[in-house]
DRENDO-1510 file (C-alpha; in Angstrom, 1 decimal, always signed):
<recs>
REC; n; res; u; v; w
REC; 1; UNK; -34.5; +29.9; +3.6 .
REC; 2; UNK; -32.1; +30.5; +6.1 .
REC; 3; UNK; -30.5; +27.7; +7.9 .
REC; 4; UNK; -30.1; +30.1; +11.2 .
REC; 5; UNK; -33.6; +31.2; +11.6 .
REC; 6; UNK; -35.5; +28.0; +10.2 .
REC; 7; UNK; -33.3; +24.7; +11.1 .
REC; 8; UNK; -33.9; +24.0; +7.5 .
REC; 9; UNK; -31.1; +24.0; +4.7 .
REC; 10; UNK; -30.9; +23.6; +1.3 .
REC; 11; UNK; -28.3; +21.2; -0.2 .
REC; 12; UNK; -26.2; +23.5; -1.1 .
REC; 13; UNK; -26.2; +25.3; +2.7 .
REC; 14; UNK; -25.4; +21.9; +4.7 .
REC; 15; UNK; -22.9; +21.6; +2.1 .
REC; 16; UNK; -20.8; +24.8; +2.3 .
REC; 17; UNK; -21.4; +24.8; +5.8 .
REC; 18; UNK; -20.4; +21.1; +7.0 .
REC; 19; UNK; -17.4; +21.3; +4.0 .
REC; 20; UNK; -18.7; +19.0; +2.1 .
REC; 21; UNK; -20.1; +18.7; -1.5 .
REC; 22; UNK; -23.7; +18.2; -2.7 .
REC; 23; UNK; -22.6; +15.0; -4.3 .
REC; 24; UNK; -20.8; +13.5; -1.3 .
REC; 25; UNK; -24.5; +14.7; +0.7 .
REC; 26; UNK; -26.4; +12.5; -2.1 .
REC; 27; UNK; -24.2; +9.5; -1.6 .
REC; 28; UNK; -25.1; +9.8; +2.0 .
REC; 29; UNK; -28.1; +9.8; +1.2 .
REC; 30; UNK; -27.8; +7.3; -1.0 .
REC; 31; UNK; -26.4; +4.7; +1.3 .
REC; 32; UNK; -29.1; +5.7; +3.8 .
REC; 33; UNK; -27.1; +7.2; +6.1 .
REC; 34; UNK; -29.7; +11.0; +6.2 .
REC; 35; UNK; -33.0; +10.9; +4.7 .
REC; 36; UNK; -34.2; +15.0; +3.5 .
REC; 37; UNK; -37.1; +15.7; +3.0 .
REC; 38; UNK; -38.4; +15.9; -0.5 .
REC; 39; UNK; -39.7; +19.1; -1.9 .
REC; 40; UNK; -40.3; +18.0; -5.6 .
REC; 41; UNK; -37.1; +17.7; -6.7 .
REC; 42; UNK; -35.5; +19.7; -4.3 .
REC; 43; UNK; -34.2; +18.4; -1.0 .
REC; 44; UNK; -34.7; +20.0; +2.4 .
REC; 45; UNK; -32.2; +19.0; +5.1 .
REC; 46; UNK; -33.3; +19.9; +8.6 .
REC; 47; UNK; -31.2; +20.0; +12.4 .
REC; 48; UNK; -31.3; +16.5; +12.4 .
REC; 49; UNK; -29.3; +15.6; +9.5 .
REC; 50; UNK; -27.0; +18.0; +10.0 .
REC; 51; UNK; -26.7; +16.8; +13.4 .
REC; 52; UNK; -26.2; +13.1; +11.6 .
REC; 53; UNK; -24.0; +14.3; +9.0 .
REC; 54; UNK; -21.6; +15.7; +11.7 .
REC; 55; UNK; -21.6; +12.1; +13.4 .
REC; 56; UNK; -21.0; +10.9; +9.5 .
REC; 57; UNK; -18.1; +13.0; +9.3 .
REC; 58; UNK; -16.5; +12.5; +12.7 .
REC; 59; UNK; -16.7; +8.4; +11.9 .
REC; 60; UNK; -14.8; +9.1; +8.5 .
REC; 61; UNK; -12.5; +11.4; +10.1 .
REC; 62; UNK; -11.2; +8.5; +12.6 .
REC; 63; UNK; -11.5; +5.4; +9.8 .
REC; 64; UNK; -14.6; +3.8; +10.4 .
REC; 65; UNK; -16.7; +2.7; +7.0 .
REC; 66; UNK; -19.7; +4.0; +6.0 .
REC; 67; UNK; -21.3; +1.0; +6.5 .
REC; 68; UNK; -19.9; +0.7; +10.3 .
REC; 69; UNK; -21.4; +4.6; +10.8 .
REC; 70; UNK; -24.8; +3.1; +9.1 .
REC; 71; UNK; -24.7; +0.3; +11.9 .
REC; 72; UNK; -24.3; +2.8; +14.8 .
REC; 73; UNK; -26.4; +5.4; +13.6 .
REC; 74; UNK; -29.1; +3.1; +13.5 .
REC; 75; UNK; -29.0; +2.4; +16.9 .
REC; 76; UNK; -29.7; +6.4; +17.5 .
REC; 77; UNK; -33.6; +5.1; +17.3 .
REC; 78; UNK; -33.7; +2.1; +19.5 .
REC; 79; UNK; -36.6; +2.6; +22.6 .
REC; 80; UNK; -33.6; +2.3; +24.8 .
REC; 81; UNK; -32.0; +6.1; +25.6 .
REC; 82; UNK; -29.5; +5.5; +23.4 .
REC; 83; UNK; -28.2; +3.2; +25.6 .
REC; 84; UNK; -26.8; +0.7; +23.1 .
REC; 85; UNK; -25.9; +3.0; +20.4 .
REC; 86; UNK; -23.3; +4.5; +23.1 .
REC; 87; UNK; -22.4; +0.7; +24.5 .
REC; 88; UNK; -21.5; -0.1; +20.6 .
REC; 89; UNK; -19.8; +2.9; +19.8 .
REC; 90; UNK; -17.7; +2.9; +22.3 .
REC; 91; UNK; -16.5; -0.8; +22.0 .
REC; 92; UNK; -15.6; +0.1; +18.1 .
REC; 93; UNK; -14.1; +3.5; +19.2 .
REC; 94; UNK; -12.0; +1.3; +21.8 .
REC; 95; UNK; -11.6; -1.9; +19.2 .
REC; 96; UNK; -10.2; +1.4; +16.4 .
REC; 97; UNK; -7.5; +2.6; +18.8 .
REC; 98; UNK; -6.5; -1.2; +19.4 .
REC; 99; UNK; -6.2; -1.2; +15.7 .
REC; 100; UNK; -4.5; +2.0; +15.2 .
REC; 101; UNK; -2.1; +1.2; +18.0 .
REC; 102; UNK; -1.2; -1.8; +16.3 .
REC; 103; UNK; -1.0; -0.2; +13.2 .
REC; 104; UNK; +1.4; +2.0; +14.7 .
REC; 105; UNK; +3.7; -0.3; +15.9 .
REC; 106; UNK; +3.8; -2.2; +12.8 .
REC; 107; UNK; +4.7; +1.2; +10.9 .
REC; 108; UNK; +7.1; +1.8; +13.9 .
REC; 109; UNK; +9.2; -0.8; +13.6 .
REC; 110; UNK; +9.1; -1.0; +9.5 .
REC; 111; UNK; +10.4; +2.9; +10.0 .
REC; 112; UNK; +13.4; +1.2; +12.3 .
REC; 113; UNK; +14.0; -1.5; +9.5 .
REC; 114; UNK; +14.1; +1.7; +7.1 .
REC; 115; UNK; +16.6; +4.0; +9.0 .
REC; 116; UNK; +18.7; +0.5; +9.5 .
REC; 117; UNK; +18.9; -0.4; +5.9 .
REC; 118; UNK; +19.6; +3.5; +5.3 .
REC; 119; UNK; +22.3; +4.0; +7.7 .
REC; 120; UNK; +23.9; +1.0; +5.9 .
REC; 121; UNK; +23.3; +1.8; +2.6 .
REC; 122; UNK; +24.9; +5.6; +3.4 .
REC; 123; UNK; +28.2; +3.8; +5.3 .
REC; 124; UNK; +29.0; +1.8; +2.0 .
REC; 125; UNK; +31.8; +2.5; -0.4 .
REC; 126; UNK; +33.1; +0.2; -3.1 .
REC; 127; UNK; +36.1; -1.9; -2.4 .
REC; 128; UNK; +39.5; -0.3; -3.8 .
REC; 129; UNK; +39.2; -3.6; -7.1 .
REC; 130; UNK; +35.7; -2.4; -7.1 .
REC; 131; UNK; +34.4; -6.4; -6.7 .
REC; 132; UNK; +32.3; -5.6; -3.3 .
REC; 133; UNK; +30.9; -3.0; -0.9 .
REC; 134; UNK; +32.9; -2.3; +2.3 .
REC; 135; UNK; +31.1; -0.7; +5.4 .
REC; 136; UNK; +32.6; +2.1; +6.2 .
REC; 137; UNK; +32.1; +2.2; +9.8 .
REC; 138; UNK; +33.7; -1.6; +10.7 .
REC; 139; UNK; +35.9; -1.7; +7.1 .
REC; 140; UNK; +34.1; -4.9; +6.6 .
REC; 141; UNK; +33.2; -6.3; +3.2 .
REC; 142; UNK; +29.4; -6.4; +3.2 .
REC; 143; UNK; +27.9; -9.4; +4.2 .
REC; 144; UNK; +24.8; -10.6; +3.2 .
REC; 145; UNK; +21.3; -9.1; +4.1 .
REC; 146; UNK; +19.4; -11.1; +6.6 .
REC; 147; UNK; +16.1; -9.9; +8.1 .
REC; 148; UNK; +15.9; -9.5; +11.7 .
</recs>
């Protein structure tokens, strides 16, 4: 069977060529996100769930949980042109980069606390009696640490 000629892959073809393993496609399956078709014991994968496994990827790629991806695949079949599926992914796509932007400013300013507390820590010597830490910069005894 060749995936080019037929539309149909084994497991191990929509494996190697989405770059995943056969056991992360069986947990896919597993959680119902692609359905093969069974052959005996041997699964047949067709356009489709390649073409569902790529949308299963992409939604891993940019953070959302299997489960979420379930939700909005689901939609795929609605009577509706796909009208909703799109309406819902794009308000969790827009609700992810709200997220992320927040995460990002969150890290931002923790990275700003860190370089702080670093450039401090790298002006410090000891004092000359060796009792406390002077700044280098202002020749100040260190005072104590209080958060911003």
């Amino acid at each position: 069977m060749t995936p080019k000629t037929s539309g149909k892959y084994t497991i191990k073809q929509l494996a190697e060529e989405c770059g995943v393993t056969a056991r992360t496609l069986r947990h896919y399956e597993d959680q119902g996100l692609i359905s093969p078709e069974r052959r005996g014991q041997h699964r047949i994968y067709h356009q489709q769930d390649k073409i569902r496994l790529s949308w299963i990827l992409r939604g891993k790629h940019v953070g959302f949980s299997l489960s979420e991806i379930g939700e909005m695949l689901d939609l795929y079949n609605l009577p509706d042109g796909r009208v909703q599926q799109r309406a819902t992914t794009l308000d969790r796509c827009r609700t992810r980069v709200n997220d992320l932007k927040s995460q990002r400013d969150d890290i931002n300013t923790t990275i700003n606390e860190l370089e702080g507390f670093c450039d401090l820590l790298g002006s410090l010597k000891r004092s000359s009696d060796g009792t406390h830490w002077i700044n280098q910069n202002t020749q100040k005894p260190l005072k104590a640490y209080s958060p911003r």
